[in-house]
mmCIF file as gemmi writes it, N, C-alpha and C atoms, coordinates in Angstrom:
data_model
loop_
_atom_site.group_PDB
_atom_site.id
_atom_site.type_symbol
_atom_site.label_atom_id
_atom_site.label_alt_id
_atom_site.label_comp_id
_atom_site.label_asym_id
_atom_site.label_entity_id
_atom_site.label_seq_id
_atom_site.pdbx_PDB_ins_code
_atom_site.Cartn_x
_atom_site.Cartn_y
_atom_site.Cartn_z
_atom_site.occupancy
_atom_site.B_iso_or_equiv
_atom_site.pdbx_formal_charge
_atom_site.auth_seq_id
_atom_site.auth_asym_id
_atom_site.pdbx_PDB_model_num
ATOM 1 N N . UNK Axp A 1 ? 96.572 123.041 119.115 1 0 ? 1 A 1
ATOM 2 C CA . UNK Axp A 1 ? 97.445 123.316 117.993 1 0 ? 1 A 1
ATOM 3 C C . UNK Axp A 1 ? 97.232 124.773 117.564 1 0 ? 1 A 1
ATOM 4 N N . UNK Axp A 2 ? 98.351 125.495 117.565 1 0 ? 2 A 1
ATOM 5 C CA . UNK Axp A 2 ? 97.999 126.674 116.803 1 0 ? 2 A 1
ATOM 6 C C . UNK Axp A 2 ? 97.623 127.182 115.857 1 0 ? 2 A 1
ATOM 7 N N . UNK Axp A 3 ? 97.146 127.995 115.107 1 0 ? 3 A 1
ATOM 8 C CA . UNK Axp A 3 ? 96.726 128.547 114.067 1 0 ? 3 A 1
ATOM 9 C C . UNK Axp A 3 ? 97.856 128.771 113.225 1 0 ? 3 A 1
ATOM 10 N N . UNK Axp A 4 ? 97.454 128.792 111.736 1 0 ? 4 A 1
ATOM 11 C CA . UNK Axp A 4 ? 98.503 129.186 110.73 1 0 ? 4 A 1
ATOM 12 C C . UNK Axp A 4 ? 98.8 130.221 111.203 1 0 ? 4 A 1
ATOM 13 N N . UNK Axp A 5 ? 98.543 131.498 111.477 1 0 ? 5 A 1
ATOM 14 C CA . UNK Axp A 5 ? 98.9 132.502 111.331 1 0 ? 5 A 1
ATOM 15 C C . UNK Axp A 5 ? 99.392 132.983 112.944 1 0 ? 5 A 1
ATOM 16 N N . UNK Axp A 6 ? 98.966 132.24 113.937 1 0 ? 6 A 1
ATOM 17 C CA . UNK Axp A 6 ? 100.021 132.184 115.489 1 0 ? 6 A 1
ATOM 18 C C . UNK Axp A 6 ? 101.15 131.746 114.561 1 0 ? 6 A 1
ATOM 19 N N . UNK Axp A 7 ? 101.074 130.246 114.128 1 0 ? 7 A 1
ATOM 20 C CA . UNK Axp A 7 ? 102.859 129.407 114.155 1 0 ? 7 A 1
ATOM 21 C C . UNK Axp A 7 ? 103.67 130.561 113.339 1 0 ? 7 A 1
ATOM 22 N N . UNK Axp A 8 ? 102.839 131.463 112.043 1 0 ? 8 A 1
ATOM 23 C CA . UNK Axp A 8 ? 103.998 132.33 111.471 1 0 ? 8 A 1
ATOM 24 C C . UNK Axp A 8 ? 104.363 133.622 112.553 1 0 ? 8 A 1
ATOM 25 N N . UNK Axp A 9 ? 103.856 134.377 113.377 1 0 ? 9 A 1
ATOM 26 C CA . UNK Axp A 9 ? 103.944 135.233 114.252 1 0 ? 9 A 1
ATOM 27 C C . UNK Axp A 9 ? 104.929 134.98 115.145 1 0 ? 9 A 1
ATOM 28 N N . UNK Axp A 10 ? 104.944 133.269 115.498 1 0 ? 10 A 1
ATOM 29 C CA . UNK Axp A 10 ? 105.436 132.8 116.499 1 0 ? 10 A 1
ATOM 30 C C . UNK Axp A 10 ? 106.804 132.536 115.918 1 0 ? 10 A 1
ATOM 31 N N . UNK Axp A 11 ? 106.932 132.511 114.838 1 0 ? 11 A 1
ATOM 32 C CA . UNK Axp A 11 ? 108.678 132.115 114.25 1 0 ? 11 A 1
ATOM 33 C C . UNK Axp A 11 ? 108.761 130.568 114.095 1 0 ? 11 A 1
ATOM 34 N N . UNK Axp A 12 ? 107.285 129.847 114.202 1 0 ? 12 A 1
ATOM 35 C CA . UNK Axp A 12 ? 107.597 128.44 113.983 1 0 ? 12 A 1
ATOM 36 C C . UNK Axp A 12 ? 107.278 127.796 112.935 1 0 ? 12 A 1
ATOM 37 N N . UNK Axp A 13 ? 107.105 128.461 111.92 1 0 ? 13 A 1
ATOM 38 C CA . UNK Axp A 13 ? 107.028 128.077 110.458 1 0 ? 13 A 1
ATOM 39 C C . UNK Axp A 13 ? 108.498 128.8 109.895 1 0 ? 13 A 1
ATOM 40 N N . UNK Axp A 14 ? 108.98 127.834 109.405 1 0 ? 14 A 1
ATOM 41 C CA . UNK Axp A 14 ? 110.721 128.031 108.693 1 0 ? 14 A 1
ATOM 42 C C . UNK Axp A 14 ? 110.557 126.852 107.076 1 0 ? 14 A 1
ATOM 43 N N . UNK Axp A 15 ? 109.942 127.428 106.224 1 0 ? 15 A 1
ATOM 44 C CA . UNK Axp A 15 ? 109.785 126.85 105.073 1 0 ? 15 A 1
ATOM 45 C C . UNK Axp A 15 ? 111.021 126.077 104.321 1 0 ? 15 A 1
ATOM 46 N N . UNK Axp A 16 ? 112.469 127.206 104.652 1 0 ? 16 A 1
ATOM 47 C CA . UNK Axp A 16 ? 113.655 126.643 104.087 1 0 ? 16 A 1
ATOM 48 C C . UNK Axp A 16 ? 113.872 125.262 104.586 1 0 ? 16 A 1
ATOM 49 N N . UNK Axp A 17 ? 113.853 124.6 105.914 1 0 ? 17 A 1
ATOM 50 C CA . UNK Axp A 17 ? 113.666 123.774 106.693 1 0 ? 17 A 1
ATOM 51 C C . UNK Axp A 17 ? 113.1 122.423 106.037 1 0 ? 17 A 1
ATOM 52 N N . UNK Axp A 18 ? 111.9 122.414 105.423 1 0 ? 18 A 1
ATOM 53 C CA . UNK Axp A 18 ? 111.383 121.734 104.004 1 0 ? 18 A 1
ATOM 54 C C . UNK Axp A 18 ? 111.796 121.507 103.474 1 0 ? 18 A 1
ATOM 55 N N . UNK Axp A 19 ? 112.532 122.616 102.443 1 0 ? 19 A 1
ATOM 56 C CA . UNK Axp A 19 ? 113.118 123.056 101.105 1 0 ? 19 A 1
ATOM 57 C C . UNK Axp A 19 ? 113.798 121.873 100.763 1 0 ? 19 A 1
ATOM 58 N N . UNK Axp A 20 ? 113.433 120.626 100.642 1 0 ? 20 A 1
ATOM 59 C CA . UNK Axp A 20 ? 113.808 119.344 100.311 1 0 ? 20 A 1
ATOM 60 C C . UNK Axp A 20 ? 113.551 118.854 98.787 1 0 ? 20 A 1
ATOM 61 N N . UNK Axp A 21 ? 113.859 118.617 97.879 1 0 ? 21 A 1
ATOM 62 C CA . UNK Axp A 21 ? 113.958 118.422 96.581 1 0 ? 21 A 1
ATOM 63 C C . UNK Axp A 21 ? 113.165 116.722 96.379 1 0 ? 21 A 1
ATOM 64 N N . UNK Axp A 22 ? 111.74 116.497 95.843 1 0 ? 22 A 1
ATOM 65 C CA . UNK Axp A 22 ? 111.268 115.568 95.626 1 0 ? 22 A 1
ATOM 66 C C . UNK Axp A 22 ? 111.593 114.544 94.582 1 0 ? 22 A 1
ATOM 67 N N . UNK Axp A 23 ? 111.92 115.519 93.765 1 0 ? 23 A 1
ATOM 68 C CA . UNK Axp A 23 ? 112.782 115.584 92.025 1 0 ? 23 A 1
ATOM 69 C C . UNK Axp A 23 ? 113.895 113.785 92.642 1 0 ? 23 A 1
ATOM 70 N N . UNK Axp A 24 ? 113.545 112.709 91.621 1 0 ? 24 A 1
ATOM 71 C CA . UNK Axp A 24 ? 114.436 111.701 91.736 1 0 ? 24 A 1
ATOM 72 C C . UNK Axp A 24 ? 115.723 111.79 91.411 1 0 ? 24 A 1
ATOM 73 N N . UNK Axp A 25 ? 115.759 113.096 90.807 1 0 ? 25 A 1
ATOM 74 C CA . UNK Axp A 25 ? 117.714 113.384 90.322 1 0 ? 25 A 1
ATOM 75 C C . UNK Axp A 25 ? 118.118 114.054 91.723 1 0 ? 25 A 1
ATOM 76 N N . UNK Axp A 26 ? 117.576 114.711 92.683 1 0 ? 26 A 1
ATOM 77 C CA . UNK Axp A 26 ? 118.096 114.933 93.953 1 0 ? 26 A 1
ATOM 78 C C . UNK Axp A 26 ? 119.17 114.063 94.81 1 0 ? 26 A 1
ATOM 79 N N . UNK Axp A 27 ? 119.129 113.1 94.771 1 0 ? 27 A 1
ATOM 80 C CA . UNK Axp A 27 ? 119.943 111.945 95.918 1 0 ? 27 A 1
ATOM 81 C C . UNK Axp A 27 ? 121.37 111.515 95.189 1 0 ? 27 A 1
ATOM 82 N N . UNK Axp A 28 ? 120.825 112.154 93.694 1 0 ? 28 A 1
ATOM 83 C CA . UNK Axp A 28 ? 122.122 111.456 92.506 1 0 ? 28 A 1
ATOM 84 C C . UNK Axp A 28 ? 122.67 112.647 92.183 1 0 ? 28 A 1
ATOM 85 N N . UNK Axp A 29 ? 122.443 114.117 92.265 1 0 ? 29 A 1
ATOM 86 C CA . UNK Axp A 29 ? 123 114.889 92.151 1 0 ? 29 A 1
ATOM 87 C C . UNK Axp A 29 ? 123.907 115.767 93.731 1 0 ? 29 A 1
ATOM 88 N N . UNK Axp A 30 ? 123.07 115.432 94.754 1 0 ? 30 A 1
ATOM 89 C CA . UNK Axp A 30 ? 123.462 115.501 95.686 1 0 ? 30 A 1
ATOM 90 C C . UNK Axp A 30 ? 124.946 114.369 96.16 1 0 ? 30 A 1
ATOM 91 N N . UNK Axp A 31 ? 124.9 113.451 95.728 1 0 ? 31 A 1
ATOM 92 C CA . UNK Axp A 31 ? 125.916 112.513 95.395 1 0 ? 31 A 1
ATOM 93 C C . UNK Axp A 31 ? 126.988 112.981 94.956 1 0 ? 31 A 1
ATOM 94 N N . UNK Axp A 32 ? 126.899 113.34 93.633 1 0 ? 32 A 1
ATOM 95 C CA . UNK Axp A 32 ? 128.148 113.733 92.701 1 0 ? 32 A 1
ATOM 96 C C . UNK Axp A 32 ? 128.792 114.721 93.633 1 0 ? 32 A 1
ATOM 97 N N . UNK Axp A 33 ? 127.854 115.777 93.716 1 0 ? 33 A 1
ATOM 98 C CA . UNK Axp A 33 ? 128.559 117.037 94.128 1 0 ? 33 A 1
ATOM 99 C C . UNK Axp A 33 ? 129.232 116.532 95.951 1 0 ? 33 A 1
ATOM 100 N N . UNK Axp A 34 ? 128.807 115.662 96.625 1 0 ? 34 A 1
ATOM 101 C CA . UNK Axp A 34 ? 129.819 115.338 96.98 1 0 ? 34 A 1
ATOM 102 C C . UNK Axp A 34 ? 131.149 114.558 96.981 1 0 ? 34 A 1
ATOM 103 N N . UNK Axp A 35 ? 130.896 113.65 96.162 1 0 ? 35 A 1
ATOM 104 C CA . UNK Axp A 35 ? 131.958 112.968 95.526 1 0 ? 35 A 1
ATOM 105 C C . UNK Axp A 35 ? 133.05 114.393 95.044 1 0 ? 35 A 1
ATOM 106 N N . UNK Axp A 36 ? 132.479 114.916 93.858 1 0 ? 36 A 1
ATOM 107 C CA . UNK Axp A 36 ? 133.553 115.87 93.798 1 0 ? 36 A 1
ATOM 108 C C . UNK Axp A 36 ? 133.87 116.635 94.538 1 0 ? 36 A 1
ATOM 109 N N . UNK Axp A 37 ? 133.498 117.061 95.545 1 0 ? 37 A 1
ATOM 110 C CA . UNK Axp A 37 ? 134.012 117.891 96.728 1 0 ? 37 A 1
ATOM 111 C C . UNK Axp A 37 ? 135.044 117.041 96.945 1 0 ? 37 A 1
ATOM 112 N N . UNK Axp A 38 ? 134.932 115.857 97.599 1 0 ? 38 A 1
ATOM 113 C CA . UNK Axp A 38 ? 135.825 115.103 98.339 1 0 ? 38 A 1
ATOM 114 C C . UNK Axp A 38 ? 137.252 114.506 97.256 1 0 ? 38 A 1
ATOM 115 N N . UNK Axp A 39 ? 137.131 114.499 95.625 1 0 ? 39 A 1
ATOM 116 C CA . UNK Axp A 39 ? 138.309 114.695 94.582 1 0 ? 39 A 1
ATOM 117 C C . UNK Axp A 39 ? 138.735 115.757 94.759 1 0 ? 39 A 1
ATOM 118 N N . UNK Axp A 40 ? 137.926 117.144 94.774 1 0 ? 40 A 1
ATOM 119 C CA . UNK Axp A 40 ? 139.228 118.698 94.79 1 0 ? 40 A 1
ATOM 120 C C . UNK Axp A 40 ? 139.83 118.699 96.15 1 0 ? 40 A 1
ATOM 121 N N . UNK Axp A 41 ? 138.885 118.188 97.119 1 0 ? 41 A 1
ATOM 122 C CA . UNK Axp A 41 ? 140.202 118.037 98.612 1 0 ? 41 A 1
ATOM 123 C C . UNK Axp A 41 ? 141.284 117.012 98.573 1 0 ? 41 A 1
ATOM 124 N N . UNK Axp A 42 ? 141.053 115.966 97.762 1 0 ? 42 A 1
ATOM 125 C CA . UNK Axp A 42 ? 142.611 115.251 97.679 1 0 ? 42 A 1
ATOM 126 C C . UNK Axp A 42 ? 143.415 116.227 96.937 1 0 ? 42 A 1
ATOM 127 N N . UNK Axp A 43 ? 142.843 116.868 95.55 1 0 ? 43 A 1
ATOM 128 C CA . UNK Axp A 43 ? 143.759 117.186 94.506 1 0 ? 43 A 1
ATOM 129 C C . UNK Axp A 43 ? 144.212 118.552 95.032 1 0 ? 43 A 1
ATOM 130 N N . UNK Axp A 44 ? 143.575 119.854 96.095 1 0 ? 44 A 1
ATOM 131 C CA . UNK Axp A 44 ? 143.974 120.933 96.224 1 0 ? 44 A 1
ATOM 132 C C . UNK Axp A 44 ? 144.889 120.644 97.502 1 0 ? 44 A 1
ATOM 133 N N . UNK Axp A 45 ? 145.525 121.666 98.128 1 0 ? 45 A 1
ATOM 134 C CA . UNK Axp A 45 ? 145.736 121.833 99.624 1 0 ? 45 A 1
ATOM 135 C C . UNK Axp A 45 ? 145.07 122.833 100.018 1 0 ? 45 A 1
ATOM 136 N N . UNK Axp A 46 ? 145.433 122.441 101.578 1 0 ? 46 A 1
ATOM 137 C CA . UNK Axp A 46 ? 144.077 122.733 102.419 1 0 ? 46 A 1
ATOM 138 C C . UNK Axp A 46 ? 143.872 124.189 102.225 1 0 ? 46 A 1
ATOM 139 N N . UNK Axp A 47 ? 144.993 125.321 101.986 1 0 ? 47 A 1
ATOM 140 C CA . UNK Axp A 47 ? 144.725 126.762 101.673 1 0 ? 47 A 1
ATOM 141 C C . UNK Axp A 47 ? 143.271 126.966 100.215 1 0 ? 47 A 1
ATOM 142 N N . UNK Axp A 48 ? 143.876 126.259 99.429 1 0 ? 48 A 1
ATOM 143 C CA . UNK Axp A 48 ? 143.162 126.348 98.589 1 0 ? 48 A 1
ATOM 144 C C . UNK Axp A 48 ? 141.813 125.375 98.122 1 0 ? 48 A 1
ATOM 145 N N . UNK Axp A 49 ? 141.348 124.449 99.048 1 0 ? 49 A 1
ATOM 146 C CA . UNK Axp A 49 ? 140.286 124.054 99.159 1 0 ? 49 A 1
ATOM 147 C C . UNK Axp A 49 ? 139.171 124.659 100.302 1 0 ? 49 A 1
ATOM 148 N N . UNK Axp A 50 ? 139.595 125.364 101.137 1 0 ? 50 A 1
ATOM 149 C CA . UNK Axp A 50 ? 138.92 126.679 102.189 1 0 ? 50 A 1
ATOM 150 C C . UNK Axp A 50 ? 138.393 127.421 101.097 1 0 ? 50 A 1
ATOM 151 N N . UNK Axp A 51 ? 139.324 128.299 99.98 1 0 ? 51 A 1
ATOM 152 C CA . UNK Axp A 51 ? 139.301 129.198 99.173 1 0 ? 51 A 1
ATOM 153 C C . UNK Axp A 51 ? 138.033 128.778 98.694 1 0 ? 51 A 1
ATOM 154 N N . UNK Axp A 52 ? 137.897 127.393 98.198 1 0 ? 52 A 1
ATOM 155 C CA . UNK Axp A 52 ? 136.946 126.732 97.065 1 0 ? 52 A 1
ATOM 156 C C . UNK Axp A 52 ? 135.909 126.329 98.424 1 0 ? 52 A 1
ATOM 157 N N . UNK Axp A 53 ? 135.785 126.279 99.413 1 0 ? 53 A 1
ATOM 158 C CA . UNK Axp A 53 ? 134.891 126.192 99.973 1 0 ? 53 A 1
ATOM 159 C C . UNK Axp A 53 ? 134.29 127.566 100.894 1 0 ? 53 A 1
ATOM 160 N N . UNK Axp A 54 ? 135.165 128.51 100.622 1 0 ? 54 A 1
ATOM 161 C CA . UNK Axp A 54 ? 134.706 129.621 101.154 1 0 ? 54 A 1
ATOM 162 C C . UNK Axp A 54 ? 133.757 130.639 99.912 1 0 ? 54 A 1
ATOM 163 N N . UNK Axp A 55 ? 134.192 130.185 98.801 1 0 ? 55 A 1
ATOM 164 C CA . UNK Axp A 55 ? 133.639 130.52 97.28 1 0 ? 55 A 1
ATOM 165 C C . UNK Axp A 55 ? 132.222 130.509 97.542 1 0 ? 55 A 1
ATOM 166 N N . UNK Axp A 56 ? 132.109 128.265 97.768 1 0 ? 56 A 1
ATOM 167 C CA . UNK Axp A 56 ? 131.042 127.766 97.301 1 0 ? 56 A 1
ATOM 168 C C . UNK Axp A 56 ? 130.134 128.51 98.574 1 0 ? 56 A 1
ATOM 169 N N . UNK Axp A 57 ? 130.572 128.743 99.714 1 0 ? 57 A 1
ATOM 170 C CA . UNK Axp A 57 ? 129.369 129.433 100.882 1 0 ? 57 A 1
ATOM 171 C C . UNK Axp A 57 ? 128.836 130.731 100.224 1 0 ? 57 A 1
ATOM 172 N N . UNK Axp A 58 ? 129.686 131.851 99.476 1 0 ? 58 A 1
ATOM 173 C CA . UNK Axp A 58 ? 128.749 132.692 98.95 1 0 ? 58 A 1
ATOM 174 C C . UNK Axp A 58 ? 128.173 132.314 97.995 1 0 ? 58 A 1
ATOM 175 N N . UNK Axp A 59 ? 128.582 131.349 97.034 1 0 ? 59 A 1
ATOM 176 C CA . UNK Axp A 59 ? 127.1 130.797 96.044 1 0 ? 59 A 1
ATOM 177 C C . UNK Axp A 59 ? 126.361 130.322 96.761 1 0 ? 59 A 1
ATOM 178 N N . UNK Axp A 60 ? 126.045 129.843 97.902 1 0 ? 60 A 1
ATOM 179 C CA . UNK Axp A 60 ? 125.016 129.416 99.18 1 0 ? 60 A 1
ATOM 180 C C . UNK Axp A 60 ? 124.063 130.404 99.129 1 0 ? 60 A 1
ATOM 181 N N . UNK Axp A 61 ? 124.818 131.392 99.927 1 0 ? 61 A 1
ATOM 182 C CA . UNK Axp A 61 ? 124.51 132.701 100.66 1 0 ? 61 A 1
ATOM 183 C C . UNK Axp A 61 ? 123.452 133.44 99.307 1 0 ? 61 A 1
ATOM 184 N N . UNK Axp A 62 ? 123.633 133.351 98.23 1 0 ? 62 A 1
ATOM 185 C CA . UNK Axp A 62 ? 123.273 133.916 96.784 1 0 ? 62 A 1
ATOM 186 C C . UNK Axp A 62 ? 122.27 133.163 96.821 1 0 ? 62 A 1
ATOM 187 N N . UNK Axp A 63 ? 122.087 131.717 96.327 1 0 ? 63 A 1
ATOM 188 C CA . UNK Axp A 63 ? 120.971 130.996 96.353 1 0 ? 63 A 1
ATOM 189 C C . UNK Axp A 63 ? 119.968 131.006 96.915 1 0 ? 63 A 1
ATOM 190 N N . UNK Axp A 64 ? 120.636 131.371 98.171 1 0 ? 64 A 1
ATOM 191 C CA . UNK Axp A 64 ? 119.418 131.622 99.737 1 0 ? 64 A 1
ATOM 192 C C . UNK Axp A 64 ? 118.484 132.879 99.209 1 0 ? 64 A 1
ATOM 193 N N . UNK Axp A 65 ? 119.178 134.228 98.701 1 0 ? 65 A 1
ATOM 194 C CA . UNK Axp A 65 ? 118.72 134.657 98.461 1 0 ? 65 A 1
ATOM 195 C C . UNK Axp A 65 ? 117.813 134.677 97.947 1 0 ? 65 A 1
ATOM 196 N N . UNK Axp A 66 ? 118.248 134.108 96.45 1 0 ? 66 A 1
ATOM 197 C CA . UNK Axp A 66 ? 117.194 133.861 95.643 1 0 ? 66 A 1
ATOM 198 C C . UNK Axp A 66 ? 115.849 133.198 95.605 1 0 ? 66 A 1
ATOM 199 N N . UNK Axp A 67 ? 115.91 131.832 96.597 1 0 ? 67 A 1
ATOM 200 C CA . UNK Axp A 67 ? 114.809 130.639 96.784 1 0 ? 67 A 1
ATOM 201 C C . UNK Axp A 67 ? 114.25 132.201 97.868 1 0 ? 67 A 1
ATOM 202 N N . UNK Axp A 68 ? 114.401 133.173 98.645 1 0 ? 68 A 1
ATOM 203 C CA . UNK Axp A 68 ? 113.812 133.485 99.479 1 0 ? 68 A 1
ATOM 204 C C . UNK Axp A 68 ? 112.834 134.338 98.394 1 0 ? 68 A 1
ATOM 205 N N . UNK Axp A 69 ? 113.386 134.925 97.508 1 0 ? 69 A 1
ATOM 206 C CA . UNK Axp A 69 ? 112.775 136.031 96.588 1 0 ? 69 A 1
ATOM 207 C C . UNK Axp A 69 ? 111.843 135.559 95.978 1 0 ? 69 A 1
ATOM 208 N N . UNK Axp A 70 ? 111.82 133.746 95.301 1 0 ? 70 A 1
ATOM 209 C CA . UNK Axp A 70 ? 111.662 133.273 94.667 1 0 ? 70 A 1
ATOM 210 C C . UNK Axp A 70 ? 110.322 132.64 95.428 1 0 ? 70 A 1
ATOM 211 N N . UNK Axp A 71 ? 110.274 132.526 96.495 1 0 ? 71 A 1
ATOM 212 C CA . UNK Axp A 71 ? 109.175 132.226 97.614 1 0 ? 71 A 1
ATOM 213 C C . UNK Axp A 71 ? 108.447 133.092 98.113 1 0 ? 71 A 1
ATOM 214 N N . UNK Axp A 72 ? 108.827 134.686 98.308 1 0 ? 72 A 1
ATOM 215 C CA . UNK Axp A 72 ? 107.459 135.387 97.968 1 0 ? 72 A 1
ATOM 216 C C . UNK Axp A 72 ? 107.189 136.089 96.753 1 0 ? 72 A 1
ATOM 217 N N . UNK Axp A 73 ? 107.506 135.977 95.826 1 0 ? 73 A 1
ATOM 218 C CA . UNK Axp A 73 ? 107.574 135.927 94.299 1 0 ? 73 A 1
ATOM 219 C C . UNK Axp A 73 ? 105.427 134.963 94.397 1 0 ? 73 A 1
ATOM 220 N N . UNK Axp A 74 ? 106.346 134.054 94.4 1 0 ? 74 A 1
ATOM 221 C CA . UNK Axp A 74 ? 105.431 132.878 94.571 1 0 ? 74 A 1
ATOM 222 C C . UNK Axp A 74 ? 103.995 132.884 95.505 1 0 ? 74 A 1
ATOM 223 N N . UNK Axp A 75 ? 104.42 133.663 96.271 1 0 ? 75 A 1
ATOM 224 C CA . UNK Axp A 75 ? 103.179 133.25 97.554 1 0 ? 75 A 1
ATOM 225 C C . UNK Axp A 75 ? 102.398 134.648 96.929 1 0 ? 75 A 1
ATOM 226 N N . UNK Axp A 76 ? 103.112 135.648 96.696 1 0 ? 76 A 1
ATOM 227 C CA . UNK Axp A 76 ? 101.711 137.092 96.193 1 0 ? 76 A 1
ATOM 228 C C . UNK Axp A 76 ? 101.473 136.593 94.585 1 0 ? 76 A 1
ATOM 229 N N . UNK Axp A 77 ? 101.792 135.799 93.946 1 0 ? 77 A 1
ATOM 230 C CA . UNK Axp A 77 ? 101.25 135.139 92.74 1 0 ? 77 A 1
ATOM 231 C C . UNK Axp A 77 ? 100.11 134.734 93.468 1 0 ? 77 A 1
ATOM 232 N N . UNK Axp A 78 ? 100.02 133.388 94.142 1 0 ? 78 A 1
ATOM 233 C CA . UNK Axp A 78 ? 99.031 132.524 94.87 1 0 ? 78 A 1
ATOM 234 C C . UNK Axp A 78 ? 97.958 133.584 95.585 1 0 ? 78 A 1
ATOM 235 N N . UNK Axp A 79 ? 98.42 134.677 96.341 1 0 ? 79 A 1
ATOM 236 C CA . UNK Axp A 79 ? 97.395 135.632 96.806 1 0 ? 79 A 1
ATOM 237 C C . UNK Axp A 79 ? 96.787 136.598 95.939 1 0 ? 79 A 1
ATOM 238 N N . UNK Axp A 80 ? 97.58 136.667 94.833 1 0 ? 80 A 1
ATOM 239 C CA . UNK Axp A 80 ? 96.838 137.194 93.502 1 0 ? 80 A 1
ATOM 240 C C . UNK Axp A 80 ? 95.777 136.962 92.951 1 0 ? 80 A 1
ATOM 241 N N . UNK Axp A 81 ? 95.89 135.513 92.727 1 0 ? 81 A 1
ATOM 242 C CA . UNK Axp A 81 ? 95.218 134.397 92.08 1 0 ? 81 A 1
ATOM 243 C C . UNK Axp A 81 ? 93.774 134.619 93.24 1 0 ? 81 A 1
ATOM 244 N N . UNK Axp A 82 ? 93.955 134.516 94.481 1 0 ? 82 A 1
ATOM 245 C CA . UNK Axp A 82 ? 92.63 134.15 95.097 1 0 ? 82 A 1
ATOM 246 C C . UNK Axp A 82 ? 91.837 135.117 95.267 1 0 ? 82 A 1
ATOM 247 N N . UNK Axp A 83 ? 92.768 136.754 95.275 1 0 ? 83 A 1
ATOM 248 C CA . UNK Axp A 83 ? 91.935 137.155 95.439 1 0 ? 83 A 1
ATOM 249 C C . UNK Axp A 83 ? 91.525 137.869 93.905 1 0 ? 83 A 1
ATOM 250 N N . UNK Axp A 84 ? 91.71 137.38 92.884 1 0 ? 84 A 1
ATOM 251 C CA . UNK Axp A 84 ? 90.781 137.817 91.614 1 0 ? 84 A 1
ATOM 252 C C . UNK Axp A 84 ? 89.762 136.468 91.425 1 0 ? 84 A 1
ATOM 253 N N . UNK Axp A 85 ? 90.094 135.114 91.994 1 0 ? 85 A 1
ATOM 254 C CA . UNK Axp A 85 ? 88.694 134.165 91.831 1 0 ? 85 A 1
ATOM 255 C C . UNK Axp A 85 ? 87.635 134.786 92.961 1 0 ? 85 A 1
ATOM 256 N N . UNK Axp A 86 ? 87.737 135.429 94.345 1 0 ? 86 A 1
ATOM 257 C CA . UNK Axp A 86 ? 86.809 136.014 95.062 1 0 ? 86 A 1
ATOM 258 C C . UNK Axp A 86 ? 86.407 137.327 94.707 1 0 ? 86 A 1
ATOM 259 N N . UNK Axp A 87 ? 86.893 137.824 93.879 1 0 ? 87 A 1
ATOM 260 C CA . UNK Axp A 87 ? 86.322 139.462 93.293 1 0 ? 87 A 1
ATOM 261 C C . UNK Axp A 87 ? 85.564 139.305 91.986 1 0 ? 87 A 1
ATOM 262 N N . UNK Axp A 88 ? 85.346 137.685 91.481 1 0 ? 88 A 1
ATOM 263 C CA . UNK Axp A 88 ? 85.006 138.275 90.184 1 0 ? 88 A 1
ATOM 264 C C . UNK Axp A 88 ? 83.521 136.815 90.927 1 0 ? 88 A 1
């Protein structure tokens, strides 16, 4: 088995991949929002449900961003943290 730090070198650690929501409102919010997807495609036509689904890919694309920022945000907090409990 490889080492933590081979599998990240190696490109085989992909954290987003995880990025799974434990939270019990996950399966019920994930729900709705498809339910309503599938009401604005009866109620739009197809020009204008692309539009609304070409929208929702850059709020994707944005989010991605963010959970990525938001994840080493996070990880030099955590390397912060260890290395002021080993310096002091």
């Amino acid at each position: 088995m490889p080492s933590f730090l081979e599998s990240l070198y190696y490109g085989q650690l992909n954290p987003v991949e995880k990025a799974v929501s434990n939270d019990p409102q996950y399966r019920n919010l994930s729900r709705q929002i498809s339910e309503s997807m599938n009401a604005w495609k009866k109620r739009l036509t197809d020009d204008e449900f692309q539009e609304l689904e070409d929208m929702l890919d850059l709020y994707r694309q944005v989010q991605g961003l963010e959970m990525a920022a938001s994840f080493a945000d996070g990880f030099r907090l955590g390397a912060m943290m260890i290395v002021e409990v080993y310096s002091n």
